[in-house]
VMD Tcl script that builds the backbone (N, CA, C; Angstrom):
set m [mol new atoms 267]
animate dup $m
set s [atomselect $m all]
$s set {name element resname resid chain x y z} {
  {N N UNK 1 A 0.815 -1.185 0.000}
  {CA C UNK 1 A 0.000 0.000 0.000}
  {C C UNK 1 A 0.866 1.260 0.000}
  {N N UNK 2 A 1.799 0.723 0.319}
  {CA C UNK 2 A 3.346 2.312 0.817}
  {C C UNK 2 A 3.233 2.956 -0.728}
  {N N UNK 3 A 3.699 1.782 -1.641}
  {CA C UNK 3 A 4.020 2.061 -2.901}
  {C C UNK 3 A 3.011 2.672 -3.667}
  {N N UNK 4 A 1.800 2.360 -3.652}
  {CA C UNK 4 A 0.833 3.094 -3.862}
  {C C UNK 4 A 0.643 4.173 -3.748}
  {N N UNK 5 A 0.446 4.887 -2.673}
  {CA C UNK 5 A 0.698 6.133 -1.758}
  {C C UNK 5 A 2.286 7.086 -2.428}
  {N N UNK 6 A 2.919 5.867 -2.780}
  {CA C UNK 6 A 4.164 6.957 -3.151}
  {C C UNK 6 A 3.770 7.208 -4.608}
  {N N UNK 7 A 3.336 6.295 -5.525}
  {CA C UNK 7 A 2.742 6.623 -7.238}
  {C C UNK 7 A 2.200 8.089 -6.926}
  {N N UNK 8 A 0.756 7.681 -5.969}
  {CA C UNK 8 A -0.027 8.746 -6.139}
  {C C UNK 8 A 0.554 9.996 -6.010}
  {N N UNK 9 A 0.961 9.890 -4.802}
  {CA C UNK 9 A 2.217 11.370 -4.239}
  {C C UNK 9 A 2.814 11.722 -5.098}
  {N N UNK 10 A 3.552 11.026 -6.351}
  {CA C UNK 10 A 4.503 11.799 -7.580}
  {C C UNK 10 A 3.824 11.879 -8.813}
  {N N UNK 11 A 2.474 11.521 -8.995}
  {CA C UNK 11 A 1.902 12.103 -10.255}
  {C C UNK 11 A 0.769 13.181 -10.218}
  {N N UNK 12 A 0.382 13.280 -11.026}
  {CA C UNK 12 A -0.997 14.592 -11.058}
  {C C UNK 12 A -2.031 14.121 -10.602}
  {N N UNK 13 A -3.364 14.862 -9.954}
  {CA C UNK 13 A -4.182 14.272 -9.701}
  {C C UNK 13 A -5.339 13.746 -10.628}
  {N N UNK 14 A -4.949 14.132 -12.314}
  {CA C UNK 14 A -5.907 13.118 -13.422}
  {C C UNK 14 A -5.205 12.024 -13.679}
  {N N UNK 15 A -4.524 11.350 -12.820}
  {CA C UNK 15 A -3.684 10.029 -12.908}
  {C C UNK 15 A -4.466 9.192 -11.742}
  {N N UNK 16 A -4.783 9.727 -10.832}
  {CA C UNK 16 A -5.403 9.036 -9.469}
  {C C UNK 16 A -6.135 7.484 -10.120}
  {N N UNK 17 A -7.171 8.305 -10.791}
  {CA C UNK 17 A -8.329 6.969 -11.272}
  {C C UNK 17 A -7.563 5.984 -11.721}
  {N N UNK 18 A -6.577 5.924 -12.505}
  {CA C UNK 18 A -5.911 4.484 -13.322}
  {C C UNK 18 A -5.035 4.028 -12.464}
  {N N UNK 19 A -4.437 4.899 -11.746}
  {CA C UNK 19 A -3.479 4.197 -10.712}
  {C C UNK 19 A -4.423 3.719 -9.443}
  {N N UNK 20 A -5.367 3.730 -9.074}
  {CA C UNK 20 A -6.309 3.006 -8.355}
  {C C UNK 20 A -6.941 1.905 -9.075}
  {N N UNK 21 A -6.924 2.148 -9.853}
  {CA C UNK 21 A -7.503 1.123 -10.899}
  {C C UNK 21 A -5.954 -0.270 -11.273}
  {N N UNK 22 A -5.578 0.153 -11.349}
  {CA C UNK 22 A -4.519 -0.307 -11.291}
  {C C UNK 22 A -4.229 -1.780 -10.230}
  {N N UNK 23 A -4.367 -0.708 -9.068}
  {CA C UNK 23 A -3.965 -1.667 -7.856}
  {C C UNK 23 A -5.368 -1.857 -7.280}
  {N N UNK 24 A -6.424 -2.218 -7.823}
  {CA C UNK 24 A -7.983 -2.553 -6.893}
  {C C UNK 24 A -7.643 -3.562 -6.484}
  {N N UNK 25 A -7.286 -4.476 -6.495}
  {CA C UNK 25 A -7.164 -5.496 -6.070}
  {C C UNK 25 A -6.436 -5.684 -4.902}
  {N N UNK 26 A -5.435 -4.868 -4.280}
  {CA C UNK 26 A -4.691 -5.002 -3.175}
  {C C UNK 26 A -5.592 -4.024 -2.646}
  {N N UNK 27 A -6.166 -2.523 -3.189}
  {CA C UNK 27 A -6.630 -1.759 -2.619}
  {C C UNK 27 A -8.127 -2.504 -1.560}
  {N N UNK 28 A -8.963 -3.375 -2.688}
  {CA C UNK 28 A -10.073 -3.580 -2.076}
  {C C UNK 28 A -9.874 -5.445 -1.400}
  {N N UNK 29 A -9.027 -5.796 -0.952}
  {CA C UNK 29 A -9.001 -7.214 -0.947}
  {C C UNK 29 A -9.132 -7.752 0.754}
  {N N UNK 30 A -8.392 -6.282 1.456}
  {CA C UNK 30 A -8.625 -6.073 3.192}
  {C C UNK 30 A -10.667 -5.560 3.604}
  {N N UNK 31 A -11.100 -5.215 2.601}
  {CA C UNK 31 A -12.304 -5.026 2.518}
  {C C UNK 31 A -13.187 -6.298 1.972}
  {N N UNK 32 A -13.031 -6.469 1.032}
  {CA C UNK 32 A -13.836 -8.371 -0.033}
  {C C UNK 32 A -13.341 -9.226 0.591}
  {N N UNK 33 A -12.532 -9.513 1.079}
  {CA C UNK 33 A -12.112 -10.917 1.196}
  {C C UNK 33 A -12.369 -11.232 2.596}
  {N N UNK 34 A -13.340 -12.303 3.113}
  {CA C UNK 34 A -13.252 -12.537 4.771}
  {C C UNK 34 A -12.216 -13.164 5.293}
  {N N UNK 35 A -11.290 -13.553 4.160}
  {CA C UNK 35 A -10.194 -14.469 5.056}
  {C C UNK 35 A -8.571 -13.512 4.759}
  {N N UNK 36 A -9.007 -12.392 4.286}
  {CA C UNK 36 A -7.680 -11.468 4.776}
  {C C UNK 36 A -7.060 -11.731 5.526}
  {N N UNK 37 A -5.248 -11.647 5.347}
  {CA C UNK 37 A -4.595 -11.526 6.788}
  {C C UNK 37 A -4.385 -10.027 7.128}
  {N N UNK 38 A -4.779 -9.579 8.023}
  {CA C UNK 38 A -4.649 -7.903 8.534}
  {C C UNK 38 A -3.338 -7.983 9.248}
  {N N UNK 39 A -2.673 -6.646 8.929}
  {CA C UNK 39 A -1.273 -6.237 9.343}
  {C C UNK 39 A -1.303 -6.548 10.682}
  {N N UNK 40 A -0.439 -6.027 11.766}
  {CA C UNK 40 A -0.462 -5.515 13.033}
  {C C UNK 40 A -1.044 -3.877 12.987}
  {N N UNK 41 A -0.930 -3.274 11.925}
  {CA C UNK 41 A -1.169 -2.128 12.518}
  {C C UNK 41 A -2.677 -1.739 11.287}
  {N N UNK 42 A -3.235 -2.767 10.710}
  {CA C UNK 42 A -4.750 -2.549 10.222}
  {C C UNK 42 A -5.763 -2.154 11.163}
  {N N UNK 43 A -6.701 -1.483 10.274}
  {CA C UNK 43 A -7.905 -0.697 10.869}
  {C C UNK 43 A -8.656 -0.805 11.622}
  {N N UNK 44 A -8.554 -2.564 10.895}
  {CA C UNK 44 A -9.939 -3.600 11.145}
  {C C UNK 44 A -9.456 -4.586 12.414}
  {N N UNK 45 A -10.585 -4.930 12.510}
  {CA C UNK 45 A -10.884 -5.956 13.775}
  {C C UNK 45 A -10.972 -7.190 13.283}
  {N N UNK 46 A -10.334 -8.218 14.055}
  {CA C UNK 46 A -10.706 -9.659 13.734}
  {C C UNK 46 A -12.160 -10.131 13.905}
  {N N UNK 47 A -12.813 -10.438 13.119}
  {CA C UNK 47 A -13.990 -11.027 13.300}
  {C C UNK 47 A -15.109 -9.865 12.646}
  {N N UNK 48 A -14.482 -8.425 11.860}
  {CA C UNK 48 A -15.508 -7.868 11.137}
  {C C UNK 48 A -16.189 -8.274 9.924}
  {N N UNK 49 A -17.515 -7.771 10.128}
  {CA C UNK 49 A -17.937 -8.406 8.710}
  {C C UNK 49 A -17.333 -7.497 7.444}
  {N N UNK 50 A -18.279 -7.502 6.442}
  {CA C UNK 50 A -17.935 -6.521 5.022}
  {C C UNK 50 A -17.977 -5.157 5.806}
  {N N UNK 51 A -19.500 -5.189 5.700}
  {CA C UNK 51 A -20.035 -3.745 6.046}
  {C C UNK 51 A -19.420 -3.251 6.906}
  {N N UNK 52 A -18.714 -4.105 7.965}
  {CA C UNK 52 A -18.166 -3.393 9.292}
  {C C UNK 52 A -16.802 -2.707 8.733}
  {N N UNK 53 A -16.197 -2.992 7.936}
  {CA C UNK 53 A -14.786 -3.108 7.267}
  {C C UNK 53 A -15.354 -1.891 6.371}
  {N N UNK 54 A -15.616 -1.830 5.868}
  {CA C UNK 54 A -16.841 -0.815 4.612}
  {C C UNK 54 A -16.617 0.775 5.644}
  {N N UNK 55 A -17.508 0.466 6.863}
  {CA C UNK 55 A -18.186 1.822 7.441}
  {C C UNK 55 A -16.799 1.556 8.393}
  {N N UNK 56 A -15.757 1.218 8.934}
  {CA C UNK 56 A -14.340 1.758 9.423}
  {C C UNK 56 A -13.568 2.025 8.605}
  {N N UNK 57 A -13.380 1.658 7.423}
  {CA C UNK 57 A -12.642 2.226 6.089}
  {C C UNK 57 A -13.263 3.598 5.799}
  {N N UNK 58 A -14.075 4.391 5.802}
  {CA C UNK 58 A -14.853 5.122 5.643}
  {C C UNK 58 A -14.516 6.363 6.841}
  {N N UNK 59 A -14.766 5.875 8.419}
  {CA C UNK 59 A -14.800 6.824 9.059}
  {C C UNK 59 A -13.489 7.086 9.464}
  {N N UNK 60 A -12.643 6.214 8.983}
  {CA C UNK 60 A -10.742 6.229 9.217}
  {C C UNK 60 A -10.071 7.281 8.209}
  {N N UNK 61 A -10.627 7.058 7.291}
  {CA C UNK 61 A -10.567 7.737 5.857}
  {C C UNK 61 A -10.659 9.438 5.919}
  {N N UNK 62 A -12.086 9.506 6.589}
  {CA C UNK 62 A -12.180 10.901 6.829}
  {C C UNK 62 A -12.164 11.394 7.545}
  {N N UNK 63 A -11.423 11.136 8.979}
  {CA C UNK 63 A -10.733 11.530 10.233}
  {C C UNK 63 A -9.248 11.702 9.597}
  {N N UNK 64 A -8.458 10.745 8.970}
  {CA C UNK 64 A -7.342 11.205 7.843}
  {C C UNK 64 A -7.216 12.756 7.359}
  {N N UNK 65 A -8.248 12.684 6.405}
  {CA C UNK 65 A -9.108 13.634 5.673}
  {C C UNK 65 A -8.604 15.501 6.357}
  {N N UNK 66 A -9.569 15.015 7.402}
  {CA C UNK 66 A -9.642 16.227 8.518}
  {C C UNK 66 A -8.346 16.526 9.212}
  {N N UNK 67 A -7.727 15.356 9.490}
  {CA C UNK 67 A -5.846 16.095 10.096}
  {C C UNK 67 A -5.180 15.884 8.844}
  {N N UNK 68 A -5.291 15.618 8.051}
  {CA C UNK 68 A -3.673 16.290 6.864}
  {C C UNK 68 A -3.397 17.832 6.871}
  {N N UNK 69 A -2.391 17.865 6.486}
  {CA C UNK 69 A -2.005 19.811 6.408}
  {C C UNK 69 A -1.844 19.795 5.149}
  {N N UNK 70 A -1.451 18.858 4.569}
  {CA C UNK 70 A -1.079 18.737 2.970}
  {C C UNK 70 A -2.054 18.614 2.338}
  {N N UNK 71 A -2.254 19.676 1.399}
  {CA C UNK 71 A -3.322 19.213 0.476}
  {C C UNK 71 A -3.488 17.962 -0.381}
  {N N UNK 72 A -2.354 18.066 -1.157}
  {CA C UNK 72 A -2.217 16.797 -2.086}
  {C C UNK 72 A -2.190 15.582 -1.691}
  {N N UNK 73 A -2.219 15.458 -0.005}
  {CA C UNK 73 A -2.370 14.405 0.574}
  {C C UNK 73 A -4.312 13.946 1.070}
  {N N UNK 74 A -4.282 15.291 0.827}
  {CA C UNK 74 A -5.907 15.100 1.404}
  {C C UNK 74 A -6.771 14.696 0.068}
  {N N UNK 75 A -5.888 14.971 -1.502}
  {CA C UNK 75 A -6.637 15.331 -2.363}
  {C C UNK 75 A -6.213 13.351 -2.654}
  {N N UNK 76 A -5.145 12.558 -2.543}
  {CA C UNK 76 A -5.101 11.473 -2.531}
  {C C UNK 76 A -5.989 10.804 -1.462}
  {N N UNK 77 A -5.942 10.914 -0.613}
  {CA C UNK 77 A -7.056 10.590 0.768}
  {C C UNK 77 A -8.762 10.476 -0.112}
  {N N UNK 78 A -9.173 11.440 -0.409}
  {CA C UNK 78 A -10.348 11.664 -0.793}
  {C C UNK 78 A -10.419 10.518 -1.980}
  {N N UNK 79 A -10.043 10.937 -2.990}
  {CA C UNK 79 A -9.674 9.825 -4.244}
  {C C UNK 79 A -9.866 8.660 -4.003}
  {N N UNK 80 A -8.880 7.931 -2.768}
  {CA C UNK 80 A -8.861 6.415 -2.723}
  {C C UNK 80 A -10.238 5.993 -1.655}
  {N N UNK 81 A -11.272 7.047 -0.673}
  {CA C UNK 81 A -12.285 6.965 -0.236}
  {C C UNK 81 A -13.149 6.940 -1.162}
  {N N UNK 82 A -13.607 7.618 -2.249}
  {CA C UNK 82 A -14.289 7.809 -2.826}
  {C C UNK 82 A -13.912 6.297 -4.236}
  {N N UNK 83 A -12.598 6.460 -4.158}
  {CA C UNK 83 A -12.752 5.137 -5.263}
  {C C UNK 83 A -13.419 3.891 -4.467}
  {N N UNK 84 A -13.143 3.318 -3.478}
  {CA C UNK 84 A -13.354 2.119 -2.577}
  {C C UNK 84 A -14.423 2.020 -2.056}
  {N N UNK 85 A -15.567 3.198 -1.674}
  {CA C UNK 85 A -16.665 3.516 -1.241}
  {C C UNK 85 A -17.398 3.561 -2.653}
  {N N UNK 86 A -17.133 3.353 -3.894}
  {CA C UNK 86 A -17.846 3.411 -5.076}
  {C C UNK 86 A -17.876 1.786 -5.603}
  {N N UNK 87 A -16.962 0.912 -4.936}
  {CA C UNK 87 A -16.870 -0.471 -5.446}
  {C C UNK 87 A -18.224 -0.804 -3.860}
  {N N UNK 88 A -18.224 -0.042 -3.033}
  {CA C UNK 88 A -19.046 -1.199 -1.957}
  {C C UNK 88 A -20.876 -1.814 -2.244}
  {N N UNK 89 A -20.866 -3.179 -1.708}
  {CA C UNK 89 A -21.380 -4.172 -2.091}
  {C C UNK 89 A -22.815 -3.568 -2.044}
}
mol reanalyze $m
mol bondsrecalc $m
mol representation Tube
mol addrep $m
């Protein structure tokens, strides 16, 4: 996900969509998949469902959102909420 975050960080923001597009699959797979392995330092809880994973991806996202100082970080923030919140079930 680092690497991701670093694409987005060095291109323009009419690049966002394909480079999310790109990586959906790692992006949305801690969300689709019930048998994910979650980091040590993931969002989520052992034993969440979709939706639960869905609506903490969501309110993590835009607590993010609200403390960046960087714009272009907020303007990547928004992007990958709004891409991942547009795939939900």
């Amino acid at each position: 996900m680092k690497d991701v975050m670093t694409t987005l960080l060095n291109t323009d923001e009419t690049n966002f969509e394909s480079i999310l597009i790109e990586n959906e699959e790692l992006i949305m797979e801690p969300l689709l998949d019930d048998d994910a392995v979650m980091d040590e330092d993931s969002i989520y809880d052992v034993g969440m469902n979709r939706e639960e994973r869905f609506e903490r991806y969501e309110s993590v996202m835009l607590e993010r959102e609200r403390k960046v100082v960087n714009k272009n970080v907020e303007n990547i923030l928004r992007a990958m909420r709004e891409f991942v919140l547009s795939r939900r079930p």
